[in-house]
N, CA, C and O atoms as CSV, one atom per row, in Angstrom:
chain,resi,resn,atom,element,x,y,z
A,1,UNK,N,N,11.518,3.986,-14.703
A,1,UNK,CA,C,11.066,2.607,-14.638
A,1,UNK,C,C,10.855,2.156,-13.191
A,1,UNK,O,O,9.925,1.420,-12.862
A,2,UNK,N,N,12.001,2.760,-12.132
A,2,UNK,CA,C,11.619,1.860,-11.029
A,2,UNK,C,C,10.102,2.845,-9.956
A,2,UNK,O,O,9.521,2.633,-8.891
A,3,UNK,N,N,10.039,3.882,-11.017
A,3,UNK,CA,C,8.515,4.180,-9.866
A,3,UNK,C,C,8.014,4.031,-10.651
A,3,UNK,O,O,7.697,5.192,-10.911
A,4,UNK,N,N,7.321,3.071,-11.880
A,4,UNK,CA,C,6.438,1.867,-12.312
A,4,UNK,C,C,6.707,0.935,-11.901
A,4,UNK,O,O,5.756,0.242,-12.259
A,5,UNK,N,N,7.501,0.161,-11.231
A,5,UNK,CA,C,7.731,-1.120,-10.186
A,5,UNK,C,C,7.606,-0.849,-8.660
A,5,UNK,O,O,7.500,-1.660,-7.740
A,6,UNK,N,N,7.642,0.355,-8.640
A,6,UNK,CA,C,7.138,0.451,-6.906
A,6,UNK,C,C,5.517,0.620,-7.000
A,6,UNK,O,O,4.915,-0.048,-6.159
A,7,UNK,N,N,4.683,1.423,-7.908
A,7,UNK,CA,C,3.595,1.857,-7.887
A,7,UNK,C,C,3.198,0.229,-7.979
A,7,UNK,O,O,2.574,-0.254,-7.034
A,8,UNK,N,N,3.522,-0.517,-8.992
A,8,UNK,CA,C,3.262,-1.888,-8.890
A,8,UNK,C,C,3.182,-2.974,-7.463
A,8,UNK,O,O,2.432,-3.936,-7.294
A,9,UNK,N,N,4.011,-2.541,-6.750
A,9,UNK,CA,C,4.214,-2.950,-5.355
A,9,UNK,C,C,3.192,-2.657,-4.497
A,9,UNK,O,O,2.731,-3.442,-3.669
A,10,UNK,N,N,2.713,-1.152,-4.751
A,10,UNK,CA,C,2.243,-0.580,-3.768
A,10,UNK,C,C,0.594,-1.426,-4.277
A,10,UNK,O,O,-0.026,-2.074,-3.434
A,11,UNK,N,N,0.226,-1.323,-5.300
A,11,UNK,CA,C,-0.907,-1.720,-5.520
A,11,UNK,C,C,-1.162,-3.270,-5.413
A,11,UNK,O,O,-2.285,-3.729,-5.205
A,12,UNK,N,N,0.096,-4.128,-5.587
A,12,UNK,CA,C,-0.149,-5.245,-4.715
A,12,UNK,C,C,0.038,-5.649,-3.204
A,12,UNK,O,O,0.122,-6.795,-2.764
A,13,UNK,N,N,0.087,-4.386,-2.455
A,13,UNK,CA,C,0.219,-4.570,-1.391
A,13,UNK,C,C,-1.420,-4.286,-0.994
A,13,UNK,O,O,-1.944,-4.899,-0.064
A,14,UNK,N,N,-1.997,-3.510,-1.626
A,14,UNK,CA,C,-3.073,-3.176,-1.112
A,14,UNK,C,C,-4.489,-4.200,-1.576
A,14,UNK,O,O,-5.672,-4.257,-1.239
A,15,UNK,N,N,-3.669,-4.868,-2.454
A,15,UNK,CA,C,-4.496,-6.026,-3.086
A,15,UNK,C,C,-4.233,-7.069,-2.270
A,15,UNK,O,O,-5.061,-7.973,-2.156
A,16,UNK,N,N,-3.283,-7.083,-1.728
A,16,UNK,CA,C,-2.681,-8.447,-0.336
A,16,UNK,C,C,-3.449,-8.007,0.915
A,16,UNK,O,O,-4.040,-8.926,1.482
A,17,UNK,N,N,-3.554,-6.870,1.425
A,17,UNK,CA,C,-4.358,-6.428,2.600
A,17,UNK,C,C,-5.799,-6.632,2.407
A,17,UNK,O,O,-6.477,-7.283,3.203
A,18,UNK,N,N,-6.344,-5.984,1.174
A,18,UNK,CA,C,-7.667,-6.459,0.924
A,18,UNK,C,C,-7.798,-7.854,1.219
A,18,UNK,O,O,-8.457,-8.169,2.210
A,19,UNK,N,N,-7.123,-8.978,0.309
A,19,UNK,CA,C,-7.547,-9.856,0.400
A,19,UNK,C,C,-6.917,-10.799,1.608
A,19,UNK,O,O,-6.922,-12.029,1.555
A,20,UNK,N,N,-6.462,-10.152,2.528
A,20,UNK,CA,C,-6.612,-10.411,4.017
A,20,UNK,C,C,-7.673,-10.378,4.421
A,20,UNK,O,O,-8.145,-11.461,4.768
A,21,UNK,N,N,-8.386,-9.343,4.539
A,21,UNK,CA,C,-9.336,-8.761,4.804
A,21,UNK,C,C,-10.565,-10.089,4.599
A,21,UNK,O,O,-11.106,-10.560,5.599
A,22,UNK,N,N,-10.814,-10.460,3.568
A,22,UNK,CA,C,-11.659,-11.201,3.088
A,22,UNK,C,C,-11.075,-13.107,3.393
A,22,UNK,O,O,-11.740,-14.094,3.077
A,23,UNK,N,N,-9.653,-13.119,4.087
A,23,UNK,CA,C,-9.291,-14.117,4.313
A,23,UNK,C,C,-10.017,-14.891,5.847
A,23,UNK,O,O,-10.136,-16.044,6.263
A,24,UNK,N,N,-10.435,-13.332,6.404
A,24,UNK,CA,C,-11.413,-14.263,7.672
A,24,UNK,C,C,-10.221,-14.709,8.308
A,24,UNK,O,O,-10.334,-15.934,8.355
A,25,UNK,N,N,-8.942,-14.315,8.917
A,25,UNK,CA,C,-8.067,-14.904,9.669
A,25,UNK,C,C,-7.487,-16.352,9.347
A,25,UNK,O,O,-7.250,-17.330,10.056
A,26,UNK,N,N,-7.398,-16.174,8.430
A,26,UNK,CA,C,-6.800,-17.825,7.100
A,26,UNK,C,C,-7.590,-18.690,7.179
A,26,UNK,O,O,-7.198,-19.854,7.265
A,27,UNK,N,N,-8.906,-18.384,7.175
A,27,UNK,CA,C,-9.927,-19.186,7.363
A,27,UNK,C,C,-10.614,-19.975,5.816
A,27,UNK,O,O,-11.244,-21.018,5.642
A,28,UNK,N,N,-10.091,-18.809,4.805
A,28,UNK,CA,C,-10.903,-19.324,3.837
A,28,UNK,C,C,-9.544,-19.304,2.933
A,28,UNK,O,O,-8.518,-18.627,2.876
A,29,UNK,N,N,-10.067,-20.337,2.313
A,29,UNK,CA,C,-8.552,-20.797,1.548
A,29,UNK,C,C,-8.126,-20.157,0.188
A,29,UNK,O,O,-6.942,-20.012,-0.118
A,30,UNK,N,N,-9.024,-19.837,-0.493
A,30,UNK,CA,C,-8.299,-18.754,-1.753
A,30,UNK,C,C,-8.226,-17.163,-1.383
A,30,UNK,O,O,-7.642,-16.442,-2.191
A,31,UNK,N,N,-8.544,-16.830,-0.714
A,31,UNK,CA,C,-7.944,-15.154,-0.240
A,31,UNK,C,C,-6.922,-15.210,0.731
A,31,UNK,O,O,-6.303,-14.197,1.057
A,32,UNK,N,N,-6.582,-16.923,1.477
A,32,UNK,CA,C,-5.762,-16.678,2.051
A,32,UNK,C,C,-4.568,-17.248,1.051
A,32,UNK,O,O,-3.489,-16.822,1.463
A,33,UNK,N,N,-4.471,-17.763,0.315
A,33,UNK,CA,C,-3.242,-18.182,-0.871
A,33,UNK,C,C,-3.038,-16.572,-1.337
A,33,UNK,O,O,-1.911,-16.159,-1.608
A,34,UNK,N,N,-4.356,-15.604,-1.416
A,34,UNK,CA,C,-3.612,-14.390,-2.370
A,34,UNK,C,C,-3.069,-13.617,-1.642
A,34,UNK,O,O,-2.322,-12.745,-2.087
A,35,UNK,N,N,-3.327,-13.767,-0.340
A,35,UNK,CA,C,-2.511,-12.613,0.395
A,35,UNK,C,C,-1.043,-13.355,0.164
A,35,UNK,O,O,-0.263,-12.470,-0.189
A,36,UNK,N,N,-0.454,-14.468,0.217
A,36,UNK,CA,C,0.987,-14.738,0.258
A,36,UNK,C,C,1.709,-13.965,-1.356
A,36,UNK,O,O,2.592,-13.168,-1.673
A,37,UNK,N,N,0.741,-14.756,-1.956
A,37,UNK,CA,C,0.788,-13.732,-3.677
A,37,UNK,C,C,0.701,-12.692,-3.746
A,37,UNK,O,O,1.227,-11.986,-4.606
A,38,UNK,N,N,0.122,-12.398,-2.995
A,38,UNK,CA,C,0.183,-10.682,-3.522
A,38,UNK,C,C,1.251,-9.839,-2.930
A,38,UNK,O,O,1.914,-8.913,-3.399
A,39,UNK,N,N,1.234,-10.431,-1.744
A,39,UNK,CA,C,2.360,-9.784,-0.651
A,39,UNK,C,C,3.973,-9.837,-1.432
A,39,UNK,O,O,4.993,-9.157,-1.546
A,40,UNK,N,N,3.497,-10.901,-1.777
A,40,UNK,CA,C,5.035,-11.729,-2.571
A,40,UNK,C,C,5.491,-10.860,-3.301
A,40,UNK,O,O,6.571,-10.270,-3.256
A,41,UNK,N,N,3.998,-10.726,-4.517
A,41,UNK,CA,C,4.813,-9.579,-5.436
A,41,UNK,C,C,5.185,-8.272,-5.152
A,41,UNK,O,O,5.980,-7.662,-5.867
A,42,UNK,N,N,4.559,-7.695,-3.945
A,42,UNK,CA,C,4.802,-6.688,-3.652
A,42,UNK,C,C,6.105,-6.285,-2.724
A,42,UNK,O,O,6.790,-5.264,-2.777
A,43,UNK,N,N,6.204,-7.307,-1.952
A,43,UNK,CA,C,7.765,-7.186,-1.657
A,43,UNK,C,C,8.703,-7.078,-2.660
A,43,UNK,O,O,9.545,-6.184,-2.743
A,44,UNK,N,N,8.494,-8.321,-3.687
A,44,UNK,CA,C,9.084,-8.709,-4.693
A,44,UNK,C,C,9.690,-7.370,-5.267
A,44,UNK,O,O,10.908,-7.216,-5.356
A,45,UNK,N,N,8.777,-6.410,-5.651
A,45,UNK,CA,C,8.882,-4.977,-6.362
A,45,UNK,C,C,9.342,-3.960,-5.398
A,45,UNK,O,O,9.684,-2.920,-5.960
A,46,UNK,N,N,9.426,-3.952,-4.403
A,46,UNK,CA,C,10.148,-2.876,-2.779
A,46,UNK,C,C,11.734,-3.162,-3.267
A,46,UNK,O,O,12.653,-2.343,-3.259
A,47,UNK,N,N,11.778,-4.459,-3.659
A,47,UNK,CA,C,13.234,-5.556,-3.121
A,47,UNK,C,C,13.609,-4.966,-4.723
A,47,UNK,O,O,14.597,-4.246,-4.578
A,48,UNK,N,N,13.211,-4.992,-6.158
A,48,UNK,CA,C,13.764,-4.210,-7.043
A,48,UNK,C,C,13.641,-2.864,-7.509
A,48,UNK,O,O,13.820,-2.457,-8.657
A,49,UNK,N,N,13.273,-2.138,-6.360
A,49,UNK,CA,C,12.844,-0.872,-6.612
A,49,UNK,C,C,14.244,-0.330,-6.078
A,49,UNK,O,O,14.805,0.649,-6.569
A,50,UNK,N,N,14.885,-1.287,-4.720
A,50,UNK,CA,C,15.775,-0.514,-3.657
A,50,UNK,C,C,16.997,-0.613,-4.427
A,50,UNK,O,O,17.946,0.043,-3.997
A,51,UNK,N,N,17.188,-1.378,-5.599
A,51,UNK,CA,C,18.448,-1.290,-6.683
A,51,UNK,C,C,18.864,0.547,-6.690
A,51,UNK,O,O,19.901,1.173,-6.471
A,52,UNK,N,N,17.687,0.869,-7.000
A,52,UNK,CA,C,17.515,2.003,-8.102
A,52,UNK,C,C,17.128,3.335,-6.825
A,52,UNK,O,O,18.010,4.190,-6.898
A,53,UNK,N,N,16.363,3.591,-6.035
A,53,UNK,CA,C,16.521,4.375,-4.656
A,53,UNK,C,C,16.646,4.370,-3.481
A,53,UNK,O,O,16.407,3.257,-3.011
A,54,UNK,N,N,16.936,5.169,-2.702
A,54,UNK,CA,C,17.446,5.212,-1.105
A,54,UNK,C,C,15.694,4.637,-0.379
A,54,UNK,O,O,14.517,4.934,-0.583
A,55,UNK,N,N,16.535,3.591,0.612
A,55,UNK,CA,C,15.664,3.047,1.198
A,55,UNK,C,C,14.396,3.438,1.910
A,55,UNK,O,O,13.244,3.008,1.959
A,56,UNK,N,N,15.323,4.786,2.631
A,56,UNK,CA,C,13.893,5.357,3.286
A,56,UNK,C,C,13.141,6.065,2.825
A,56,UNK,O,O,12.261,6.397,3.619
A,57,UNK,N,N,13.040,6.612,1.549
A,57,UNK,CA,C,12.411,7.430,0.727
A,57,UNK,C,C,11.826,5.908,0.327
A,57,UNK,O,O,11.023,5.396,1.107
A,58,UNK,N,N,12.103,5.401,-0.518
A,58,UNK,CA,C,11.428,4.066,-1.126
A,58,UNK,C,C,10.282,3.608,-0.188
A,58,UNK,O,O,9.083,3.553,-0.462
A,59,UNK,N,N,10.851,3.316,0.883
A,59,UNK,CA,C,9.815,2.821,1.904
A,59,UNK,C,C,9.047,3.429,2.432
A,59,UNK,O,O,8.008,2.917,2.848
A,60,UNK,N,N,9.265,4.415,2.542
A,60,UNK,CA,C,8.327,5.839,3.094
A,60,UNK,C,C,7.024,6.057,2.110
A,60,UNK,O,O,5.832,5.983,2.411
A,61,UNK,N,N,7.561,6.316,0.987
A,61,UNK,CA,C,6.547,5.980,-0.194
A,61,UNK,C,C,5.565,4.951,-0.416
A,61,UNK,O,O,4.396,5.264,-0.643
A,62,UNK,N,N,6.003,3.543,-0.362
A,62,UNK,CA,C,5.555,2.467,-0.190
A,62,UNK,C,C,4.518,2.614,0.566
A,62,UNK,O,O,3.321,2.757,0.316
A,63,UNK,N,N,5.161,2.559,1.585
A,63,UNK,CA,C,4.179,2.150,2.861
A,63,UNK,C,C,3.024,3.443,3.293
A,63,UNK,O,O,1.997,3.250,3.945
A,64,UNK,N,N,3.481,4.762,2.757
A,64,UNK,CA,C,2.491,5.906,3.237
A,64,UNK,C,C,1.391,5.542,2.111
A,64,UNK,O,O,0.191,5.499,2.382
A,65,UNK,N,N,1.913,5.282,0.816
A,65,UNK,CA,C,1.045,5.622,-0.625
A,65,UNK,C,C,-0.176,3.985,0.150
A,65,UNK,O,O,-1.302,4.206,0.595
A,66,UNK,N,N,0.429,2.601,0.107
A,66,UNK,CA,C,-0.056,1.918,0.517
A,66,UNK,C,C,-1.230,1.755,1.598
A,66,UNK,O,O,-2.276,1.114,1.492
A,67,UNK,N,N,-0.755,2.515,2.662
A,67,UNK,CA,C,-1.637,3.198,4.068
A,67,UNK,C,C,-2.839,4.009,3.424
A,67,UNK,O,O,-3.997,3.806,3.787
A,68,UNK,N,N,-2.542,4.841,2.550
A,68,UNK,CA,C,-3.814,5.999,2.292
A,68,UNK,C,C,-4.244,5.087,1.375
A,68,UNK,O,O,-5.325,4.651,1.771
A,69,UNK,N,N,-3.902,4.552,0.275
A,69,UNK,CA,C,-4.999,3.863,-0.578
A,69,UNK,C,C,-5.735,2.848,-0.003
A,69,UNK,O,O,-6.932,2.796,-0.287
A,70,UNK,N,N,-5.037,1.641,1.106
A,70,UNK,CA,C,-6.259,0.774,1.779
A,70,UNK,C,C,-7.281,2.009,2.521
A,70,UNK,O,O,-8.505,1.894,2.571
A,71,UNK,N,N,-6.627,3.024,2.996
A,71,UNK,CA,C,-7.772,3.253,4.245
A,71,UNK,C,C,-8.910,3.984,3.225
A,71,UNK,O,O,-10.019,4.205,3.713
A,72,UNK,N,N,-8.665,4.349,1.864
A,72,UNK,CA,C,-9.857,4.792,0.706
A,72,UNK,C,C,-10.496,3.656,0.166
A,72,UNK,O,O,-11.724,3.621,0.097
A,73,UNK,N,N,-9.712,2.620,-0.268
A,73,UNK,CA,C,-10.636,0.853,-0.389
A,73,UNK,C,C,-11.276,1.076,0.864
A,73,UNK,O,O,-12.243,1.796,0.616
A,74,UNK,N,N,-11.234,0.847,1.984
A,74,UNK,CA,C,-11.748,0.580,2.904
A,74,UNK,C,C,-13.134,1.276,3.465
A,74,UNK,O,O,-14.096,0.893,4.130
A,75,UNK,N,N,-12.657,2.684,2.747
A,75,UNK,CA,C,-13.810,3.645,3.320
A,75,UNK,C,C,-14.880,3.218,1.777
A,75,UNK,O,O,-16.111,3.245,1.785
A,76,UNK,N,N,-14.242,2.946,0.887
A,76,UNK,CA,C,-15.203,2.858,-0.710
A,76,UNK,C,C,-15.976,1.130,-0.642
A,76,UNK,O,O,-17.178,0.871,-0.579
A,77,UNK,N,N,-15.288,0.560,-0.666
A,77,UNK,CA,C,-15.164,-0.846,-0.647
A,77,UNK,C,C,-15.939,-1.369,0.224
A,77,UNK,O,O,-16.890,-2.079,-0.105
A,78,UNK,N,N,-15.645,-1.094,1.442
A,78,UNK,CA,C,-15.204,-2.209,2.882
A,78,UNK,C,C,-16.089,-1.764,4.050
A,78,UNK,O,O,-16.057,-2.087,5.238
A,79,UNK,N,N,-17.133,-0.673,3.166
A,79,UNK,CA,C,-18.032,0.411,4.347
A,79,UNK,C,C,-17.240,0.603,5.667
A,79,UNK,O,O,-17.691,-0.100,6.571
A,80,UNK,N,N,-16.179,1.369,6.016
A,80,UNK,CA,C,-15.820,1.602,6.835
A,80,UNK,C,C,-15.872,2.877,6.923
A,80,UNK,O,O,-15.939,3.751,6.058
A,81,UNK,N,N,-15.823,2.922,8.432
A,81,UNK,CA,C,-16.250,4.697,8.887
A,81,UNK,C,C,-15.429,5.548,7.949
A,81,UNK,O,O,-14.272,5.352,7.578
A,82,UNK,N,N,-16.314,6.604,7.616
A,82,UNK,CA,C,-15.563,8.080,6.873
A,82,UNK,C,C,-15.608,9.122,8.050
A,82,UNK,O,O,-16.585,9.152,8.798
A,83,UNK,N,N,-14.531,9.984,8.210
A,83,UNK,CA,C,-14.752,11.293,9.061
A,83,UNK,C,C,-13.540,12.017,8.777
A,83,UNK,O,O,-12.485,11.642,8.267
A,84,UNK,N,N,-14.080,13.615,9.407
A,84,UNK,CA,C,-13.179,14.616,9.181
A,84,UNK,C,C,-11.424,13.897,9.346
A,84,UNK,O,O,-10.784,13.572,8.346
A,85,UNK,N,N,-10.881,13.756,10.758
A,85,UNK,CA,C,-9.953,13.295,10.842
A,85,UNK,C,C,-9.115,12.246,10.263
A,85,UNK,O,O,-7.908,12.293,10.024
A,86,UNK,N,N,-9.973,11.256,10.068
A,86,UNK,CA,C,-9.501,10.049,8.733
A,86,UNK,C,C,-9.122,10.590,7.322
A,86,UNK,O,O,-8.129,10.289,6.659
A,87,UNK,N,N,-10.179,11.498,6.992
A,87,UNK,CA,C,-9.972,12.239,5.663
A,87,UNK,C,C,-8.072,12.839,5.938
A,87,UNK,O,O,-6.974,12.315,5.754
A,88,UNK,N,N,-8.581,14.237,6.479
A,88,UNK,CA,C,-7.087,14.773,6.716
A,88,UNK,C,C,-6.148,13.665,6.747
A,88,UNK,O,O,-5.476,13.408,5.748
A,89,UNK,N,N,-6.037,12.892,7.973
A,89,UNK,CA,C,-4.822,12.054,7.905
A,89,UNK,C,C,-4.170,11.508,6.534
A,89,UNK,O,O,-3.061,11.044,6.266
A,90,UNK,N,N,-5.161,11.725,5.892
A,90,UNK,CA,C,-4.843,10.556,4.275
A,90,UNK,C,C,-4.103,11.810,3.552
A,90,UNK,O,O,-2.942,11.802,3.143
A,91,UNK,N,N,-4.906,12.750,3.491
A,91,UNK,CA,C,-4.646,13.772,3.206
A,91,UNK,C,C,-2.893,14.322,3.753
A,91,UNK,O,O,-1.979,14.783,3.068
A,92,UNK,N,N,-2.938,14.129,4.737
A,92,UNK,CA,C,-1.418,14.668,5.322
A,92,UNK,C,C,-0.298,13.605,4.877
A,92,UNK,O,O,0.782,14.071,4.515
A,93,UNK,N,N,-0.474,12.190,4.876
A,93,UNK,CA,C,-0.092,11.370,4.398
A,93,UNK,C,C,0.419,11.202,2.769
A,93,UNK,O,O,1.371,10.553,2.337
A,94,UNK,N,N,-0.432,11.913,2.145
A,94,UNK,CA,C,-0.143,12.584,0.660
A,94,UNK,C,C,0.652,13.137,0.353
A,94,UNK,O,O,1.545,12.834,-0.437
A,95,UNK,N,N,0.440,14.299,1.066
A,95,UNK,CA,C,1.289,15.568,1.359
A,95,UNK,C,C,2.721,14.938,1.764
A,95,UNK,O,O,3.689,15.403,1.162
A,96,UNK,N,N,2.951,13.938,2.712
A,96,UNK,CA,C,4.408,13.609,3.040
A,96,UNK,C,C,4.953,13.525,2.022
A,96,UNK,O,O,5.937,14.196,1.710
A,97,UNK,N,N,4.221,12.399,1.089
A,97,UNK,CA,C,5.102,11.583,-0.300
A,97,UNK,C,C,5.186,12.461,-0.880
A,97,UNK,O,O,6.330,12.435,-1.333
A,98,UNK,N,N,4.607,13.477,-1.272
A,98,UNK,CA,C,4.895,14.635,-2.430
A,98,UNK,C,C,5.940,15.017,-1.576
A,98,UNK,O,O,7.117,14.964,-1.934
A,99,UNK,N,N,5.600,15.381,-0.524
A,99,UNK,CA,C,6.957,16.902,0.313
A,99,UNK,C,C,8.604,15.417,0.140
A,99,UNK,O,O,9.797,15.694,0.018
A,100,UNK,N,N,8.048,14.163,0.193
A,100,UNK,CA,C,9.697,13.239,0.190
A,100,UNK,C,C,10.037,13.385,-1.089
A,100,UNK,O,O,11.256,13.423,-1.250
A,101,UNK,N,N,9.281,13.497,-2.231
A,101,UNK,CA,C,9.669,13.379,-3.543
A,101,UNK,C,C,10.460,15.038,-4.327
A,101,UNK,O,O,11.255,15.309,-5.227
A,102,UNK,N,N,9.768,15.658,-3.476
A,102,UNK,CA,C,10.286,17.241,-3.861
A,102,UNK,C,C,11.328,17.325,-3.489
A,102,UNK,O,O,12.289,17.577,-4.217
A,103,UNK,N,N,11.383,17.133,-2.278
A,103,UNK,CA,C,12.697,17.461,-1.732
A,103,UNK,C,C,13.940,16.419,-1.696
A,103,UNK,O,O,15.021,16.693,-1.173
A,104,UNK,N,N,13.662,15.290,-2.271
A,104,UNK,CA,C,14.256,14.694,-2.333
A,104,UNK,C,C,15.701,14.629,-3.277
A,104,UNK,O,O,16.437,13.645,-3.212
């Protein structure tokens, strides 16, 4: 159950960054209300995930799984540059969370 409440986290975190993104620097007033919402819930779900696992694995997860999925919105979404090195990085970034979860 609690990595269906982190995956939940993670995907509102990346739904809070997006809609940063589109907030124009709190310029525009409903993407900037969803980033507090979204962020919210996504802490919200970090904060009942850490009941149930060790912090730095939790967060490590979080925040790597979070990192590679905006920078794929971003490259899909958000036309932002694609290249060899961006790829890999996401790629190696993958690879962490699997290698924290194996060995964990």
């Amino acid at each position: 159950m609690h990595w269906i409440v982190l995956a939940i986290g993670i995907l509102f975190e990346v739904l809070g960054t997006v809609a940063m993104h589109y907030a124009e620097g709190f310029s525009k007033p409903l993407p900037s209300v969803l980033v507090f919402v979204f962020y919210g819930i996504a802490l919200g779900s970090l904060v009942m995930v850490l009941k149930k696992m060790e912090v730095g694995i939790a967060y490590a997860i979080w925040a790597g799984a979070g990192t590679a999925l905006i920078a794929v919105v971003g490259i899909l979404f958000l036309n932002e540059s694609v290249s060899f090195p961006k790829i890999l990085s996401i790629v190696l970034i993958i690879a962490g969370i699997v290698g924290l979860e194996l060995f964990d």
